[in-house]
C-alpha positions as CSV (number, residue, x, y, z in Angstrom):
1,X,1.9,5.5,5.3
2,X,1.5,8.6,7.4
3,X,3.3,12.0,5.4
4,X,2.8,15.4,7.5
5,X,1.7,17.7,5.5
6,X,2.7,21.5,4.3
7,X,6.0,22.3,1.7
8,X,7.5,19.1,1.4
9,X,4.7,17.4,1.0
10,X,3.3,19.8,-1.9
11,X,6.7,19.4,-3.3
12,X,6.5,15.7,-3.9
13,X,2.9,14.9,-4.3
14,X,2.2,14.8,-7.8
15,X,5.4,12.6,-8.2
16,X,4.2,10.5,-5.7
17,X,0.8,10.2,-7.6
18,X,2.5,9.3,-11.2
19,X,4.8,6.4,-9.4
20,X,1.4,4.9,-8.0
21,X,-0.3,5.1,-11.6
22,X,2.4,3.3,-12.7
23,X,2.1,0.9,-10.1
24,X,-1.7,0.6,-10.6
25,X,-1.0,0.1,-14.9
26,X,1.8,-2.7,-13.9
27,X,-0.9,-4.0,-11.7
28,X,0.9,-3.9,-8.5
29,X,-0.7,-1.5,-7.0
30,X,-4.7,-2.6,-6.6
31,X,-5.7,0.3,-4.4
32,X,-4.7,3.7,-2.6
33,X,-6.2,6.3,-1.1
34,X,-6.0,8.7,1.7
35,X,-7.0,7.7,5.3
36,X,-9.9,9.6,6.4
37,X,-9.9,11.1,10.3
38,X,-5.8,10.5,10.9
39,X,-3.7,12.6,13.0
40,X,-1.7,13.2,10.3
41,X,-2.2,12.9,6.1
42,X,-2.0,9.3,5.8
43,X,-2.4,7.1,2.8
44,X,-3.2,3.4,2.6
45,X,-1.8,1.4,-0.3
46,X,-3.2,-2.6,-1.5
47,X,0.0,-3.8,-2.9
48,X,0.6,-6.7,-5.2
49,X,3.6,-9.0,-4.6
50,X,5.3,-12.2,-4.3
51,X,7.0,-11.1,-0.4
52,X,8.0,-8.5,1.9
53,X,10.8,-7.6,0.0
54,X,9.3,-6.8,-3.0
55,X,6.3,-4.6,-1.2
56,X,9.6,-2.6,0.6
57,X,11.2,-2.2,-2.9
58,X,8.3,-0.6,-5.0
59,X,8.1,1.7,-1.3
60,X,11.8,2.6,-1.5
61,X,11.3,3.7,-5.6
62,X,8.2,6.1,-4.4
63,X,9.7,9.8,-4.1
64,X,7.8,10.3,-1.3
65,X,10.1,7.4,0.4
66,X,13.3,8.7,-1.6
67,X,12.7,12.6,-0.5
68,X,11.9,12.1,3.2
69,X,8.0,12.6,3.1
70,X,7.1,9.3,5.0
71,X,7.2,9.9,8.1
72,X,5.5,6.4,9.6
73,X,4.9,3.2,7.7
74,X,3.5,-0.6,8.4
75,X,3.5,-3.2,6.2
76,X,1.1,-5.6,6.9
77,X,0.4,-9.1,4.6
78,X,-3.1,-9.4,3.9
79,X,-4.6,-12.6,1.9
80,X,-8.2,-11.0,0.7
81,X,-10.2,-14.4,0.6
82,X,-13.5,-12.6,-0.1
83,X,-15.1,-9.8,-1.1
84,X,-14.0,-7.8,-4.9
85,X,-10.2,-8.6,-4.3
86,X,-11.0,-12.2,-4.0
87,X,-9.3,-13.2,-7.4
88,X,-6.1,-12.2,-5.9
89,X,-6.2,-14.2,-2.8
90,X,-4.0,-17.9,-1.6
91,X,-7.6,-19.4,-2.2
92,X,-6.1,-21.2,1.2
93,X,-8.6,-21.0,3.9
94,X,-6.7,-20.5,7.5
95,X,-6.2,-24.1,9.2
96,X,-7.9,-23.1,11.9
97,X,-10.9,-21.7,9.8
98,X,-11.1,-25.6,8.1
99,X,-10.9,-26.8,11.9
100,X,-13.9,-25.0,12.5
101,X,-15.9,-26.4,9.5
């Protein structure tokens, strides 16, 4: 998620900040936190969610989405089989990871 920065921003940020603490105490949001050395203020968000759509829903209820602030966004699907996120993975290795075995 890649914002520029300057009124609108200022405008919106603390907005933006409550919506994710209520993602984070639904627990869909497991992380957030600003991308260090971009081009231009950027955030990166570890969702929670069943699909796509769902990710692109709790984006379009974020003011920053609803006022205009986002100015780039990927989604990306991540499965986190290891690591301190591991509790929320598939617990599916990748085929070709099991074909390597």
């Amino acid at each position: 998620m890649e914002h520029p920065e300057g009124a609108l921003w200022n405008k919106h940020v603390l907005p933006h900040i409550d919506y994710l603490k209520t993602l984070v105490e639904q627990c869909r949001l497991l992380a957030s936190g600003p991308v260090r050395g971009a081009p231009l203020r950027a955030g990166f968000l570890v969702m929670r969610a069943d699909n796509r759509g769902e990710v692109q829903s709790m984006i379009d209820d974020d003011p920053f989405a609803q006022k205009g602030v986002i100015s780039a966004l990927t989604i990306e699907e991540w499965d986190p089989l290891f690591g301190l996120l591991a509790d929320y993975s598939s617990k599916q290795s990748p085929a070709d990871l099991a074909e390597a075995r």
